[in-house]
N, CA, C and O atoms as a MOPAC input file, in Angstrom:
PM7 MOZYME 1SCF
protein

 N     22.74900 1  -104.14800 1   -11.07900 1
 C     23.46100 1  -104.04400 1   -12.34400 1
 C     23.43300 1  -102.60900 1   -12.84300 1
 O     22.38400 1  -101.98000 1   -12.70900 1
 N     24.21400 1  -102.18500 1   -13.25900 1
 C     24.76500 1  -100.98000 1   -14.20300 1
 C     24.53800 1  -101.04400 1   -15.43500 1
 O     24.99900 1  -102.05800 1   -15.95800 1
 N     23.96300 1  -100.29800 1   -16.15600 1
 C     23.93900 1  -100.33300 1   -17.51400 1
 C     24.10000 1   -99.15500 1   -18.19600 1
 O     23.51300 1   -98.13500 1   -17.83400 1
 N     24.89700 1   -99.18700 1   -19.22900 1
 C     25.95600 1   -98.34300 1   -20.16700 1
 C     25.38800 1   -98.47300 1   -21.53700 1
 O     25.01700 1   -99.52800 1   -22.05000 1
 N     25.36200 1   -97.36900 1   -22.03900 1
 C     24.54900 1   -97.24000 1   -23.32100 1
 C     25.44900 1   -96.13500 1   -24.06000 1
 O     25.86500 1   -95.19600 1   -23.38100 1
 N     25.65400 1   -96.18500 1   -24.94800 1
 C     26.69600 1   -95.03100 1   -26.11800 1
 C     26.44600 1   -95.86900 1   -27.45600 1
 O     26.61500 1   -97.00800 1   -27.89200 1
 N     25.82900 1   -94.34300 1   -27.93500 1
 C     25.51800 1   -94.60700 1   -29.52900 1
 C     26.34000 1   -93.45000 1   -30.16700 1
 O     26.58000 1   -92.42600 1   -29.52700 1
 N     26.69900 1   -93.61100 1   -31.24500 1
 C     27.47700 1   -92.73400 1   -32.31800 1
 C     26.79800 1   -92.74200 1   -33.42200 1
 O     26.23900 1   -93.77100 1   -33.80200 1
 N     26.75200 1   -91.78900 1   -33.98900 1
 C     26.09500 1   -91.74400 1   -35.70300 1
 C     27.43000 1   -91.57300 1   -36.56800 1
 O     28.46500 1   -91.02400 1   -36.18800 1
 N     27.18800 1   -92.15500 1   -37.79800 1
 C     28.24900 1   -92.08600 1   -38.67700 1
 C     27.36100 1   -91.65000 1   -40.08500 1
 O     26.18100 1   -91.33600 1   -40.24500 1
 N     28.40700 1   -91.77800 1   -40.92900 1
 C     27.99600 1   -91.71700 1   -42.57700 1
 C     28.43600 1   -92.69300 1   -43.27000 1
 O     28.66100 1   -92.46300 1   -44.45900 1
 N     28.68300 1   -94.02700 1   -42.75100 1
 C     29.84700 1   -94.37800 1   -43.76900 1
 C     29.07500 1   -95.43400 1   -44.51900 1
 O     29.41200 1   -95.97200 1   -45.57400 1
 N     27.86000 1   -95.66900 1   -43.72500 1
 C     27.09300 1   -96.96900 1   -44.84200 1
 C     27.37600 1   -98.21900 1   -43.46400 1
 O     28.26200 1   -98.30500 1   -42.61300 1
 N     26.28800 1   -98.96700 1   -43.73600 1
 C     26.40700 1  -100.47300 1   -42.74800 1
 C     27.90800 1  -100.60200 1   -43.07400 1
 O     28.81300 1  -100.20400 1   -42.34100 1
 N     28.04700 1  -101.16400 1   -44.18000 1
 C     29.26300 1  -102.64300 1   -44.57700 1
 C     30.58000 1  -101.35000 1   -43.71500 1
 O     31.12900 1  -101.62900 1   -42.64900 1
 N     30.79000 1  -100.25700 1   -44.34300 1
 C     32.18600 1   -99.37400 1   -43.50400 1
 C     31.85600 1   -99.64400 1   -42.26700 1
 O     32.62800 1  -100.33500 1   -41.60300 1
 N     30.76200 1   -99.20700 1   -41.74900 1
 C     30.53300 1   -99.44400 1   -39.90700 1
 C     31.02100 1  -100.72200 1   -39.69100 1
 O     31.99600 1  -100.87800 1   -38.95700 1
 N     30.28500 1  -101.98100 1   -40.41800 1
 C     30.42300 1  -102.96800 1   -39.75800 1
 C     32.30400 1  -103.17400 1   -39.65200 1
 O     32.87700 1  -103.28200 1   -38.56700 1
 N     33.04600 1  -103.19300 1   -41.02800 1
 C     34.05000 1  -103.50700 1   -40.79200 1
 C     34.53800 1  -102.28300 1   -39.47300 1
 O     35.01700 1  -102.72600 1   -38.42900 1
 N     34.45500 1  -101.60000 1   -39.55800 1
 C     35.07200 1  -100.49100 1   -38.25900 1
 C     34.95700 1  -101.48500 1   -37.11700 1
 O     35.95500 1  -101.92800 1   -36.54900 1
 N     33.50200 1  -101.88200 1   -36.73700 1
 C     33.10700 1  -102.46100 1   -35.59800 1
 C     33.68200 1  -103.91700 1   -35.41500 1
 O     33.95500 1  -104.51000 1   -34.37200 1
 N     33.76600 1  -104.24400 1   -36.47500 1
 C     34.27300 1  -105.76200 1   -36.71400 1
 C     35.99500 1  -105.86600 1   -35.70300 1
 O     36.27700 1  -106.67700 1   -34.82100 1
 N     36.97100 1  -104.58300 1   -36.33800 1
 C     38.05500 1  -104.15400 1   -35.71200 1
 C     37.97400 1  -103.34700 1   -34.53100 1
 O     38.99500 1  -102.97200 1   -33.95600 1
 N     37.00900 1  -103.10500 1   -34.19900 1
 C     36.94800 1  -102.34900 1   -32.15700 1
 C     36.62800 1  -103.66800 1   -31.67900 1
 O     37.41500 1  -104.11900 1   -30.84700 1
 N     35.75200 1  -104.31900 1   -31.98000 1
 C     35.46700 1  -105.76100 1   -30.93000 1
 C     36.56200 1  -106.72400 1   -30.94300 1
 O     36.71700 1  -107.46400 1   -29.97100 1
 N     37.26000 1  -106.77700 1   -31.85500 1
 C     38.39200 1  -107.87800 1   -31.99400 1
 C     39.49600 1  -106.84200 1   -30.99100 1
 O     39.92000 1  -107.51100 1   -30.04900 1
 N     39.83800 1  -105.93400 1   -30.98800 1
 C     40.60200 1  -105.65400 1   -30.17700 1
 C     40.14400 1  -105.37000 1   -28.99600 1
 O     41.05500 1  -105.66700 1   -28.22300 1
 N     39.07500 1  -104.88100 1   -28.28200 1
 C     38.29100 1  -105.05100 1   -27.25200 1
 C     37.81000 1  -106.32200 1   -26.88300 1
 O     37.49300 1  -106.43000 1   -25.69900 1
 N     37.73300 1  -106.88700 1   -27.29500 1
 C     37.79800 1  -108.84100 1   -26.80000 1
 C     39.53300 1  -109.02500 1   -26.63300 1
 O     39.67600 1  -109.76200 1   -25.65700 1
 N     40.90000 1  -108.65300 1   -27.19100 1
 C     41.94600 1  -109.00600 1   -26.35700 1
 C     42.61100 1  -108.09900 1   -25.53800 1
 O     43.70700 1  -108.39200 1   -25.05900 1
 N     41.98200 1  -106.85500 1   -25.28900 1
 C     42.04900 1  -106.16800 1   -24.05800 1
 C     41.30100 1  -106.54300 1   -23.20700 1
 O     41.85500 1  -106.55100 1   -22.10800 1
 N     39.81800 1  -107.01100 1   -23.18300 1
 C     39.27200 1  -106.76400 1   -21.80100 1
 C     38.79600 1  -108.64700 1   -21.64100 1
 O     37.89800 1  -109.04600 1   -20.90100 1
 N     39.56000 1  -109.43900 1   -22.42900 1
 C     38.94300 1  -111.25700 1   -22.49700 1
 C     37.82200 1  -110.96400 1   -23.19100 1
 O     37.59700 1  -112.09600 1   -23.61900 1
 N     37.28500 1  -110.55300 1   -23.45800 1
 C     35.67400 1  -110.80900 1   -23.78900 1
 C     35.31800 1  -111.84300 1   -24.80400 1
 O     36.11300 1  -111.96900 1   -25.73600 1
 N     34.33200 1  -112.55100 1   -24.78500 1
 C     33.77700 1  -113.88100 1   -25.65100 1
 C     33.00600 1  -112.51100 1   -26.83800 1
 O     32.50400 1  -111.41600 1   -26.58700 1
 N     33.21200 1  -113.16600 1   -27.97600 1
 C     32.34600 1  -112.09000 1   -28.86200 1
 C     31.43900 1  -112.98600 1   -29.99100 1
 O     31.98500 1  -113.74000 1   -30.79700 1
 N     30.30300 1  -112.82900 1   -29.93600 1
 C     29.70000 1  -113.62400 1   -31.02400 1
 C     28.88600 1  -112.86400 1   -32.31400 1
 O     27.88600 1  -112.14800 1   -32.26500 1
 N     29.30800 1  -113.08900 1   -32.92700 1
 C     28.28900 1  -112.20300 1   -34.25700 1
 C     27.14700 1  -112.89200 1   -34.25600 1
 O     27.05400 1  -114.06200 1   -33.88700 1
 N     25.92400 1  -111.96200 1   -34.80800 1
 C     24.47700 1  -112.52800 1   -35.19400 1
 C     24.33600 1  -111.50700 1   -36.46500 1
 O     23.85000 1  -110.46200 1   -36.03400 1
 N     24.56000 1  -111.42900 1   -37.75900 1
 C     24.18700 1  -110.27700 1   -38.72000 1
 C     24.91300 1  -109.24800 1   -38.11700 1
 O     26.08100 1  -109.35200 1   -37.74200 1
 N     24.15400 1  -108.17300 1   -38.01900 1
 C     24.87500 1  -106.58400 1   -37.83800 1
 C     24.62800 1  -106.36300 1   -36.23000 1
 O     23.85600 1  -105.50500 1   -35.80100 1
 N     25.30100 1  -107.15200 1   -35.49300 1
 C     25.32200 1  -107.53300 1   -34.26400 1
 C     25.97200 1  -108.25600 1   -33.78600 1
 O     26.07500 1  -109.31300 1   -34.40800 1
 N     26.70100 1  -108.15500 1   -32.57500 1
 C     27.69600 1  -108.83200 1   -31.92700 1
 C     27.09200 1  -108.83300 1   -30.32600 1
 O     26.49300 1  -107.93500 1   -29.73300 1
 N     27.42600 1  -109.98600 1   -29.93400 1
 C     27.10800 1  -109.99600 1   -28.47400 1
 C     28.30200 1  -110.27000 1   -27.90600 1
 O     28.98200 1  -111.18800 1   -28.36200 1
 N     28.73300 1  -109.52100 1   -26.83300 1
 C     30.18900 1  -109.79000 1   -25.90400 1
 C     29.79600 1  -110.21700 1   -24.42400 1
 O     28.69100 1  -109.96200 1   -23.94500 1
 N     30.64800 1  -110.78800 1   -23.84900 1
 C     30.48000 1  -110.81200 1   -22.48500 1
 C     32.05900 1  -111.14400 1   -21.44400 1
 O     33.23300 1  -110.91300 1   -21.73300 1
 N     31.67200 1  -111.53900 1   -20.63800 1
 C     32.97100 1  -111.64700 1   -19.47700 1
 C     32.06000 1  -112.03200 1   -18.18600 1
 O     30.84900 1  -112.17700 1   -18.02200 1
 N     33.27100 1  -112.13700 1   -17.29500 1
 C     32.57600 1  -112.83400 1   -16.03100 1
 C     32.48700 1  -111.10800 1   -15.77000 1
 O     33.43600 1  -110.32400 1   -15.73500 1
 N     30.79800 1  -110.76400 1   -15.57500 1
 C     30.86000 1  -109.66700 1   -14.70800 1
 C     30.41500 1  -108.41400 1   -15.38900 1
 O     30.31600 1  -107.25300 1   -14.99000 1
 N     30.12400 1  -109.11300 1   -16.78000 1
 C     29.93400 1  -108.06700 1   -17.91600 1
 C     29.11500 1  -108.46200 1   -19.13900 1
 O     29.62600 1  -109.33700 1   -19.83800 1
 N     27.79100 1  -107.91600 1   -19.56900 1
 C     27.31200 1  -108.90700 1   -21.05500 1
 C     26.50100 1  -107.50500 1   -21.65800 1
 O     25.86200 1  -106.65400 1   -21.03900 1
 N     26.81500 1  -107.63500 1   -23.20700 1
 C     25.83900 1  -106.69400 1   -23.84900 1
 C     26.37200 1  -107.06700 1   -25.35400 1
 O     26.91400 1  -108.08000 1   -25.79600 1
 N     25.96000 1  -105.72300 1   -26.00600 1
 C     26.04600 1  -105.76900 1   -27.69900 1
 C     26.18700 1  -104.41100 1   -28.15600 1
 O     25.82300 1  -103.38400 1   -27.58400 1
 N     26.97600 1  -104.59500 1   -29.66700 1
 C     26.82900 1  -103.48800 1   -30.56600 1
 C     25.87700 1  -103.84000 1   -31.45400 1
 O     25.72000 1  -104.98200 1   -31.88500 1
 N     25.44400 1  -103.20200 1   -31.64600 1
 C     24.45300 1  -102.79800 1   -32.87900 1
 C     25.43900 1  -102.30900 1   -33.98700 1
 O     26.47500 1  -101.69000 1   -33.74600 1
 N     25.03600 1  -102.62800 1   -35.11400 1
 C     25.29700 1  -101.99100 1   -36.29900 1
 C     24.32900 1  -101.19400 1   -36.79200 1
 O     23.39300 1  -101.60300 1   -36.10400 1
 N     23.84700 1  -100.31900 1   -37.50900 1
 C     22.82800 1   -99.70300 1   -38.42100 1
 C     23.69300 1   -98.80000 1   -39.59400 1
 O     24.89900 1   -98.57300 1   -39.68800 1
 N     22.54400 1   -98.39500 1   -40.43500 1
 C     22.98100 1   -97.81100 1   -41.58500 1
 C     23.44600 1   -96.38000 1   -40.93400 1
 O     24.45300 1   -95.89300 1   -41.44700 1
 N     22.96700 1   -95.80700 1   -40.09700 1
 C     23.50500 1   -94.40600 1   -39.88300 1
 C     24.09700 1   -94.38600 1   -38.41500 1
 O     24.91600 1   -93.48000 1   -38.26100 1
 N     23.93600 1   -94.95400 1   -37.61400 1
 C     24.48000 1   -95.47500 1   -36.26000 1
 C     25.68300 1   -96.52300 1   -35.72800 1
 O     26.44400 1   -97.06900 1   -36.52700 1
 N     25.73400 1   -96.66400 1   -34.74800 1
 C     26.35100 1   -98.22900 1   -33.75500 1
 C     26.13200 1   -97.58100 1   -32.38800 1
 O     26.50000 1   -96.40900 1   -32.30500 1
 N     25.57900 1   -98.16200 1   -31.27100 1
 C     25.13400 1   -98.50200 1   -30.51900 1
 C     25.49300 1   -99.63300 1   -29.99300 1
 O     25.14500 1  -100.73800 1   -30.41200 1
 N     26.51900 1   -99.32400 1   -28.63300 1
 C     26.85000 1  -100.03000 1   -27.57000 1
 C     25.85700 1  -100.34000 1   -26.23900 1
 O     25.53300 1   -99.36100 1   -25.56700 1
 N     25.44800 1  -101.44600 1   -25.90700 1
 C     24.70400 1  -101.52800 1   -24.65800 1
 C     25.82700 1  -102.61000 1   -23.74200 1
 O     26.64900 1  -103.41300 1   -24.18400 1
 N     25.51100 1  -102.29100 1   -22.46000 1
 C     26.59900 1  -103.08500 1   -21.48000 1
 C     25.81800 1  -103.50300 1   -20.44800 1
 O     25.12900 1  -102.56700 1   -20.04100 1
 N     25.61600 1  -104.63500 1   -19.78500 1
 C     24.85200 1  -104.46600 1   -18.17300 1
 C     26.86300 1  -104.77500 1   -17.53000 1
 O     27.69100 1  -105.44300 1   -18.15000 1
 N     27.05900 1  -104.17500 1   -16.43400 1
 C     27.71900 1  -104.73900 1   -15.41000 1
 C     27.53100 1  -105.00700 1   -14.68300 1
 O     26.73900 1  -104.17000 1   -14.25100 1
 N     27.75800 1  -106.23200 1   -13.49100 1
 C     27.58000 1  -106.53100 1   -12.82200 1
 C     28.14000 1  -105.80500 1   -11.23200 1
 O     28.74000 1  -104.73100 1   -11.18700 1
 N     27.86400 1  -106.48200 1   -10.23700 1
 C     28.48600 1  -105.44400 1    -9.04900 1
 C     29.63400 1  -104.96300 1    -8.70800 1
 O     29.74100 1  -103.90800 1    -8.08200 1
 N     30.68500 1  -105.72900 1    -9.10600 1
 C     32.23400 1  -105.68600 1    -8.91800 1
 C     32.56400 1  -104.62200 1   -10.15100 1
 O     33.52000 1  -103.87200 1    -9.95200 1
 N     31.87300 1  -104.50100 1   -11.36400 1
 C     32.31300 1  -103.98400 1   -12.37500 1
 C     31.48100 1  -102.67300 1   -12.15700 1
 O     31.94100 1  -101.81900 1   -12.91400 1
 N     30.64400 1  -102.27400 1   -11.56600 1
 C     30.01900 1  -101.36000 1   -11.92300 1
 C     30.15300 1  -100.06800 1   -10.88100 1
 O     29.47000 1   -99.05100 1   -10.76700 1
 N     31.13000 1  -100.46600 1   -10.29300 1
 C     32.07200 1   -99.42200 1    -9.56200 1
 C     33.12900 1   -98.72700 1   -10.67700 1
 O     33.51100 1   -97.56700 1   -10.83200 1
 N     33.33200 1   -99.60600 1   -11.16500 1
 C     34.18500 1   -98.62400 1   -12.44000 1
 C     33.33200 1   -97.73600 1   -13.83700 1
 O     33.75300 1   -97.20200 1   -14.86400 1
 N     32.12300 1   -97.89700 1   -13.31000 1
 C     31.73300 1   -97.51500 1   -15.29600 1
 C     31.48000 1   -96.69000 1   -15.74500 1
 O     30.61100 1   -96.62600 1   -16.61400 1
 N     32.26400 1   -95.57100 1   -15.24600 1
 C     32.35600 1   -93.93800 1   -15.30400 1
 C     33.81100 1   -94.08200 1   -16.56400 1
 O     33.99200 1   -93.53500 1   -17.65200 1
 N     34.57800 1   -95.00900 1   -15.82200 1
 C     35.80700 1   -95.17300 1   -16.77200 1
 C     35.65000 1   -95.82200 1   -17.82500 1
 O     36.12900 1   -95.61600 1   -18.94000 1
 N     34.41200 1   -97.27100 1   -17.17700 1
 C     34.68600 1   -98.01900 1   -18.72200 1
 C     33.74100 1   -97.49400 1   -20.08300 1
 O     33.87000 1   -97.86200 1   -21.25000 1
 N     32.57200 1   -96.32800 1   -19.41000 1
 C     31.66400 1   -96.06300 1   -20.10900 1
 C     32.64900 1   -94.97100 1   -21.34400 1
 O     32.61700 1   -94.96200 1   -22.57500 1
 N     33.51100 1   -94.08900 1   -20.29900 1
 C     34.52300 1   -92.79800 1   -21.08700 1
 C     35.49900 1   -94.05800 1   -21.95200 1
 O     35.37900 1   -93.81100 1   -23.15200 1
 N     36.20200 1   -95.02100 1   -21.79300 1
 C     36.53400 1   -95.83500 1   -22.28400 1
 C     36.37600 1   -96.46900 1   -23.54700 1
 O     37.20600 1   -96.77400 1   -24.40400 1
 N     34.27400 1   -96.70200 1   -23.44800 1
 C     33.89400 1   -97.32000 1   -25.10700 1
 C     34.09800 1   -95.64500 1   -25.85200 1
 O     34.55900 1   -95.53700 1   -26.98800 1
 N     33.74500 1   -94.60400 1   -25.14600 1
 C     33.39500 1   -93.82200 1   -25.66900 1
 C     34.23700 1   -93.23000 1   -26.53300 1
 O     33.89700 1   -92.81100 1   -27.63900 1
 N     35.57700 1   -93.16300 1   -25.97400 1
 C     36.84800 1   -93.07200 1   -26.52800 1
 C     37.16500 1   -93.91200 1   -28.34700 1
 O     37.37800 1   -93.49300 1   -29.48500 1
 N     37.04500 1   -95.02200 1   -27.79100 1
 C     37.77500 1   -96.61800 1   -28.44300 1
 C     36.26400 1   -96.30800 1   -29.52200 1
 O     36.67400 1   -96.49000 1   -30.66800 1
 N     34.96600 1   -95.98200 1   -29.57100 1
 C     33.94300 1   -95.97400 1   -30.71900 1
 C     34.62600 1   -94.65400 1   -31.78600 1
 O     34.80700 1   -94.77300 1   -32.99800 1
 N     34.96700 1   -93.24300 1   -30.83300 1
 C     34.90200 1   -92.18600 1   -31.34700 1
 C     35.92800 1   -92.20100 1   -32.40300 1
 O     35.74600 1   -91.53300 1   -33.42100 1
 N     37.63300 1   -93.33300 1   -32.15200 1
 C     38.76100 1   -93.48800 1   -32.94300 1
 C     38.38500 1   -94.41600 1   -33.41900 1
 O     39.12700 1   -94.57000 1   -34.38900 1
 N     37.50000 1   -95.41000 1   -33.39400 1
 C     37.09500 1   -95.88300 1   -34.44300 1
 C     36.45300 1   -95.65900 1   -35.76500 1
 O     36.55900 1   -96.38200 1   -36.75500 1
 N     35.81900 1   -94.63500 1   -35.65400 1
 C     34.55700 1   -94.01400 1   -36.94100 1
 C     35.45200 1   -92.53000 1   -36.85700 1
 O     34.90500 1   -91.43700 1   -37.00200 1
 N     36.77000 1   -92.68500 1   -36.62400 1
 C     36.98700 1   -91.07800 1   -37.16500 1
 C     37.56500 1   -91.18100 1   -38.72900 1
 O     37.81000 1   -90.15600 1   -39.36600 1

């Protein structure tokens, strides 16, 4: 397994992050299928081939990913990918 980690710091306060994050996972669950479940300031996603979470915090968000073998030939792209889709999110 592969594992992908990208954290961003922000200013905007939990509740701004969360809604930000609230709108990257809803559209990243109908780009890539992903199942998404909230727990508090936390979401867990997955796919066949793919499982992790964002974190929320007051000055942060923090993406973790494991991929599996088929997926983890790509995660140079999908890692530049969250990295992208977090950075236009909190701009």
């Amino acid at each position: 397994m592969t594992q992908i980690s990208v954290e961003r710091k922000h200013n905007l306060g939990r509740e701004a992050a969360r809604a930000k994050a609230e709108s990257l996972v809803e559209k990243l669950s109908r780009e890539y299928d992903l199942k998404a479940e909230w727990q508090g300031d936390r979401v867990d996603v997955s796919r066949s081939g793919a499982k992790g979470s964002v974190l929320i915090g007051d000055d942060s968000i923090r993406v973790e990913l494991k991929l599996g073998m088929m997926l983890s030939m790509m995660s140079g792209s999908i890692q530049s990918g969250i990295e992208r889709a977090l950075d236009k999110a909190l701009a």
